[in-house]
Residue frames relative to the residue before (quaternion, step in Angstrom):
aa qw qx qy qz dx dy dz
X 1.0000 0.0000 0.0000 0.0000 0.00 0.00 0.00
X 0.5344 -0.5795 0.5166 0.3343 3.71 -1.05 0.77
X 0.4905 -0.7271 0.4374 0.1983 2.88 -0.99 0.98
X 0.6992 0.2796 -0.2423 0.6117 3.79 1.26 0.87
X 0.7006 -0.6028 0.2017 0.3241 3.56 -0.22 1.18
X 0.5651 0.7323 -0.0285 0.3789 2.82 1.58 -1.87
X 0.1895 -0.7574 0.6231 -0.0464 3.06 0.05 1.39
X 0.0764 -0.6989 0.7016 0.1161 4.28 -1.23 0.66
X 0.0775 -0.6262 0.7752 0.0295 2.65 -1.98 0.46
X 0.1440 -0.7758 0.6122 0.0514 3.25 -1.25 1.14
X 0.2845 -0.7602 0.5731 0.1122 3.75 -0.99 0.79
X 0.0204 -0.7212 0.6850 -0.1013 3.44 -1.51 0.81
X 0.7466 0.0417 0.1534 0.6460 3.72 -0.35 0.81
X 0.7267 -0.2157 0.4392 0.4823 3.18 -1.92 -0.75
X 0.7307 0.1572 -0.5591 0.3587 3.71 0.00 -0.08
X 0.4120 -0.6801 0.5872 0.1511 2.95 -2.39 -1.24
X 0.0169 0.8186 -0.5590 -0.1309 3.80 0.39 -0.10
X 0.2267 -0.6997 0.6757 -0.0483 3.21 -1.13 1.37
X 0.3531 -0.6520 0.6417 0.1960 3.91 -1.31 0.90
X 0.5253 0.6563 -0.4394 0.3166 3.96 0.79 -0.92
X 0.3982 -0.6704 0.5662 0.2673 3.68 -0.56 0.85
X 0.6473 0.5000 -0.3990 0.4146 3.48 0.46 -0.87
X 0.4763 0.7346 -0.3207 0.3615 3.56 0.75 -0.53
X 0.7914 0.4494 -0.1414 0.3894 3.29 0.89 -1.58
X 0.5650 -0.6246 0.5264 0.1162 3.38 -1.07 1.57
X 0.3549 -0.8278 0.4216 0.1056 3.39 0.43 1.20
X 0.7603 0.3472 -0.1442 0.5298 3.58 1.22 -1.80
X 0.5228 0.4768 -0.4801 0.5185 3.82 1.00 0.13
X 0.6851 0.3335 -0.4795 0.4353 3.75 0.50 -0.56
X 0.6430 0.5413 -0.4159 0.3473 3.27 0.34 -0.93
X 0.5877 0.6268 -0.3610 0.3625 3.23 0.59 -1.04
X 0.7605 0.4628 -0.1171 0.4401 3.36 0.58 -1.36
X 0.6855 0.4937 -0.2319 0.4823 3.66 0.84 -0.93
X 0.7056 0.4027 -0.3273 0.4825 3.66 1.11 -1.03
X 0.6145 0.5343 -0.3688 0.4483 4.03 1.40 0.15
X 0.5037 0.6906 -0.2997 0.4237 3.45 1.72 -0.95
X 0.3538 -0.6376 0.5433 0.4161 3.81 -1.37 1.19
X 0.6949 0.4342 -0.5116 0.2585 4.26 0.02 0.43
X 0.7247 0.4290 -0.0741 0.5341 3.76 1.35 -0.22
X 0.3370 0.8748 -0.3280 0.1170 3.69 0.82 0.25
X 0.7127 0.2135 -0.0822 0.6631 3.00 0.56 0.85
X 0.3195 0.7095 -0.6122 0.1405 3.66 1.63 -0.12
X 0.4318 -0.5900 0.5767 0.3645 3.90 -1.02 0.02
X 0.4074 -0.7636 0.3486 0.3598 3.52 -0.91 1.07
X 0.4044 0.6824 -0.4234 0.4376 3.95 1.53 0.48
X 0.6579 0.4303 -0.2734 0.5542 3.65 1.31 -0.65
X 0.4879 0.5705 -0.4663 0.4679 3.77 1.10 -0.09
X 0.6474 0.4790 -0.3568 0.4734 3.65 0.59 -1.99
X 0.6452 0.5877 -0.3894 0.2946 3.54 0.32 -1.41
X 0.8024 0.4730 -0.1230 0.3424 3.44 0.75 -1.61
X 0.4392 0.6054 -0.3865 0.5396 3.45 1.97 -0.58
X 0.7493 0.5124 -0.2267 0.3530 3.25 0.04 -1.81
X 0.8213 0.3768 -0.1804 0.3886 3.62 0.92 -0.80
X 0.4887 0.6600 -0.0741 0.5657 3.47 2.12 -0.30
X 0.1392 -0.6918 0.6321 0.3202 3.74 -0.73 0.68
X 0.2929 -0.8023 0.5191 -0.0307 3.53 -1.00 1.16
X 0.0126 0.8080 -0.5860 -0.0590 3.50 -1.11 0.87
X 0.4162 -0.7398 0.5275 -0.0353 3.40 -0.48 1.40
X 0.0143 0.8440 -0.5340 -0.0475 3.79 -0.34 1.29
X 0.0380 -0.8317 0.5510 0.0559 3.78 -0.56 1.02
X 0.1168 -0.6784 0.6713 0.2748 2.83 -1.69 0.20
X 0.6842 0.1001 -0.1381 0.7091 3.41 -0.89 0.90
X 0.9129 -0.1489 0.3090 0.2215 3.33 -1.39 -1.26
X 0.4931 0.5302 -0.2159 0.6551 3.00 2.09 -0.93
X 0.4162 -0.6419 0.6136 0.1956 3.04 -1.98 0.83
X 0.0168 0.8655 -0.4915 -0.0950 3.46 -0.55 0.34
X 0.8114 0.1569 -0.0446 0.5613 3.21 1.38 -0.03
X 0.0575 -0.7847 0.6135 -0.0677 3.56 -0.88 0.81
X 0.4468 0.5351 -0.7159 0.0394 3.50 -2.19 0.06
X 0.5996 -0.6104 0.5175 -0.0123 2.98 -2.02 1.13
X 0.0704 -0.6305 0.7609 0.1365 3.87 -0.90 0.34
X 0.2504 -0.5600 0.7839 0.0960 3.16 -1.87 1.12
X 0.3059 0.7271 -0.5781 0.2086 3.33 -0.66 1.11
X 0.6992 -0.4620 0.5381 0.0899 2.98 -1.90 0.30
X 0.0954 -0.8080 0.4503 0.3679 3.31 1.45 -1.27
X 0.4993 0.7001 -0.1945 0.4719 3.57 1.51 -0.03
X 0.8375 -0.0982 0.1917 0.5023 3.56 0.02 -1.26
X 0.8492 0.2149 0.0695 0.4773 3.31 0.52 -0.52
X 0.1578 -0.8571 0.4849 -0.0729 3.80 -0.86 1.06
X 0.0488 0.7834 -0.6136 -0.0859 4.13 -0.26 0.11
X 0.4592 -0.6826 0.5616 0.0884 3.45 -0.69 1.13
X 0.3556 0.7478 -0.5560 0.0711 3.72 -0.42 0.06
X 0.8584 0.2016 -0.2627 0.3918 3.46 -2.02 -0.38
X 0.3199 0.8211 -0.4670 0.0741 3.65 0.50 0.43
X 0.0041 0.7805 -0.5857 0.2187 3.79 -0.12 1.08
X 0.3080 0.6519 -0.6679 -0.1846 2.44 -2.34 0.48
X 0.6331 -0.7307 0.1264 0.2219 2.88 -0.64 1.13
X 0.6938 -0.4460 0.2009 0.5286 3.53 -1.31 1.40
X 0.6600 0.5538 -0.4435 0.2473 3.91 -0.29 -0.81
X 0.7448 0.4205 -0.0616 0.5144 3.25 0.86 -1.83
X 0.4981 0.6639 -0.4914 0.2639 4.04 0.79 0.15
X 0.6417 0.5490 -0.2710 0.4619 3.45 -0.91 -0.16
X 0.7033 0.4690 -0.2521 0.4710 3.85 0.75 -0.20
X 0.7859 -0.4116 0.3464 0.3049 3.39 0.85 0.07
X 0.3809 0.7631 -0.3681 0.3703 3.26 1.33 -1.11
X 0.7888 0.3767 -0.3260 0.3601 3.59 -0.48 -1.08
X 0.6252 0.5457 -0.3110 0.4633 3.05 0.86 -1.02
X 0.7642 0.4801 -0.2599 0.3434 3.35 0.37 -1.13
X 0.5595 0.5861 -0.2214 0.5427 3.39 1.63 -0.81
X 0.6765 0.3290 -0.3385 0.5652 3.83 0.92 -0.37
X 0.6756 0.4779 -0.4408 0.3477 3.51 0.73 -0.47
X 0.6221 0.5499 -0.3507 0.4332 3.79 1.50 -0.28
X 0.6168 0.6202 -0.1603 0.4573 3.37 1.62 -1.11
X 0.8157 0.2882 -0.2208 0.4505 3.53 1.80 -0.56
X 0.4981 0.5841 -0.2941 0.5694 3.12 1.67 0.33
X 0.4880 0.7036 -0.4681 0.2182 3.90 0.94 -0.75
X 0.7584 -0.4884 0.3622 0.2347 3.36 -0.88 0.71
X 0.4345 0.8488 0.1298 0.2717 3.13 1.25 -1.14
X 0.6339 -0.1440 0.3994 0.6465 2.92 0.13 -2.15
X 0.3293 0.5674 -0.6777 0.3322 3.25 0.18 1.65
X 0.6905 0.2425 -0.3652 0.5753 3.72 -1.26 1.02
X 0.3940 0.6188 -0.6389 0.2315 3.75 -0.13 -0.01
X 0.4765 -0.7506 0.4051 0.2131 3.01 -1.07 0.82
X 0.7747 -0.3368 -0.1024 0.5253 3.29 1.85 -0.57
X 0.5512 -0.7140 0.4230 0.0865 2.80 -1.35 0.56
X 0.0505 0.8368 -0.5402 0.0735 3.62 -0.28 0.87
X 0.0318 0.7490 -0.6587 0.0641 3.38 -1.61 0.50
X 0.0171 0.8387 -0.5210 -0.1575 3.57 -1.35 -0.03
X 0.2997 -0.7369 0.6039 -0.0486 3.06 -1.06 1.58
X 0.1279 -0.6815 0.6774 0.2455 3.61 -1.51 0.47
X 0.7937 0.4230 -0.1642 0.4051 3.68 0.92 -0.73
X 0.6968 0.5785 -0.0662 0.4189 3.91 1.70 -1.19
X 0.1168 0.8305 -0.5214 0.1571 3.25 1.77 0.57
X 0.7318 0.4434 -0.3166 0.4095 3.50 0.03 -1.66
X 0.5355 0.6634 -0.4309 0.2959 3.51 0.70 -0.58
X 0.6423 0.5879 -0.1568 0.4661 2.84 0.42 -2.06
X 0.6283 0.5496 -0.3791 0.3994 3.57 0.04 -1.37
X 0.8086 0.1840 -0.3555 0.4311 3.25 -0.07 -1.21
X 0.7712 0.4130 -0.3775 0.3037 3.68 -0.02 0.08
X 0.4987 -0.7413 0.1914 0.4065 3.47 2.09 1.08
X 0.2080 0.4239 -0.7625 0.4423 3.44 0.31 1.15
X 0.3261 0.5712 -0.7529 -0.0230 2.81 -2.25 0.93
X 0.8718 -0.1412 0.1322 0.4500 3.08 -1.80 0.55
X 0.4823 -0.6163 0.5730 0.2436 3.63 -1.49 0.41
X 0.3533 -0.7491 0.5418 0.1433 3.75 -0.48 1.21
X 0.7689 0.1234 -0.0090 0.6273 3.63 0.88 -0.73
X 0.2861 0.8172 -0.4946 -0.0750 3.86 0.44 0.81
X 0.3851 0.7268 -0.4072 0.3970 3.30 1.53 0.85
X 0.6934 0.3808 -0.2751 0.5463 3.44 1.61 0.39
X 0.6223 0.4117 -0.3993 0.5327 3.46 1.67 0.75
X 0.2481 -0.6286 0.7366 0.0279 3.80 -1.28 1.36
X 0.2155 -0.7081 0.6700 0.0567 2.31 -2.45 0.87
X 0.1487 -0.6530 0.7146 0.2021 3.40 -0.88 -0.70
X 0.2485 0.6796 -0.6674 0.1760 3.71 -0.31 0.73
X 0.2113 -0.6834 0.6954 -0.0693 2.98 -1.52 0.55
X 0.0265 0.8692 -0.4938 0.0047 3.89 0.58 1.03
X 0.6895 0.4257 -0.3227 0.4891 3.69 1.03 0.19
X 0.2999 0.7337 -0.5500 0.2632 3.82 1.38 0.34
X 0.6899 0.4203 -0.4386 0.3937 3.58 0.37 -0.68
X 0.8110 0.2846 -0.3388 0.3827 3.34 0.17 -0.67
X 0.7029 0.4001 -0.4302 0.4010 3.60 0.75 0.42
X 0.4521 0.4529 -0.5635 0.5225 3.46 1.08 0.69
X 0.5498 0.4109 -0.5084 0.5200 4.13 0.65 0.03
X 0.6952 0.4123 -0.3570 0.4682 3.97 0.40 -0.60
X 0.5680 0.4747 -0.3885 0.5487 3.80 0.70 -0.05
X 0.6948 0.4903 -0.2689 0.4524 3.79 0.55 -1.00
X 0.6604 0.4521 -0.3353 0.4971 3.21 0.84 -0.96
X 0.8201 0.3420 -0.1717 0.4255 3.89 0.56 -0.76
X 0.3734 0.6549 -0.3839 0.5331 3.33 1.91 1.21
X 0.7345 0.5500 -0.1424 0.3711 3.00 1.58 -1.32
């Protein structure tokens, strides 16, 4: 939960991006994330899980969601960008940009010391909003596990 009740929305045009979790069209993210090459198959219980636990920004148009992406963070020192989209219809307008320029300016997550994300396709993005390339990624680890979604469906299924 943000650390202040206050939930924001910013406007542009016909759309809007909204931080309020409750806000967020659950089956449009899902939708999108379980089709996406970083989330396939994400289950749509790890979405709620990840909203609820994530500061979140929610792009709309009118009423419809059309766009979404999340900071893991601390609100303190440190930030992970992730699930950041917007959908095929609404591209080409600016949106993305406009969605990082709300997502790096929030109130929030100013001073963090860093900021991190991964992208296979959204370089130029990033760039302009100074993400670059790892200078030393021989001093960052992982633990990843890209096949968890679909083997928590192959466990479930052989529970049943």
């Amino acid at each position: 939960m943000p650390s202040n009740s206050a939930f924001r929305t910013w406007n542009h045009g016909e759309y809007f991006i909204s931080d309020d979790p409750a806000r967020m069209d659950i089956a449009v993210v899902h939708g999108y994330l379980t089709r996406s090459y970083w989330a396939a198959g994400v289950p749509l219980e790890i979405v709620r899980r990840s909203i609820e636990h994530s500061l979140v920004f929610g792009l709309f148009h009118g009423e419809t969601q059309v766009g979404f992406a999340r900071l893991v963070t601390d609100r303190t020192t440190f930030a992970y960008l992730a699930d950041v989209f917007v959908l095929e219809d609404h591209r080409g307008k600016g949106l993305s940009k406009w969605l990082m320029e709300v997502i790096t300016g929030h109130p929030e997550v100013q001073g963090l010391r860093r900021w991190m994300l991964a992208t296979r396709d959204a370089h130029g993005l990033y760039r302009q909003f100074g993400f670059t390339e790892l200078p030393q990624p021989e001093v960052f680890m992982q633990r990843h596990h890209p096949d968890v979604y679909q083997q928590s469906v192959t466990e479930k299924k052989f529970q049943d």
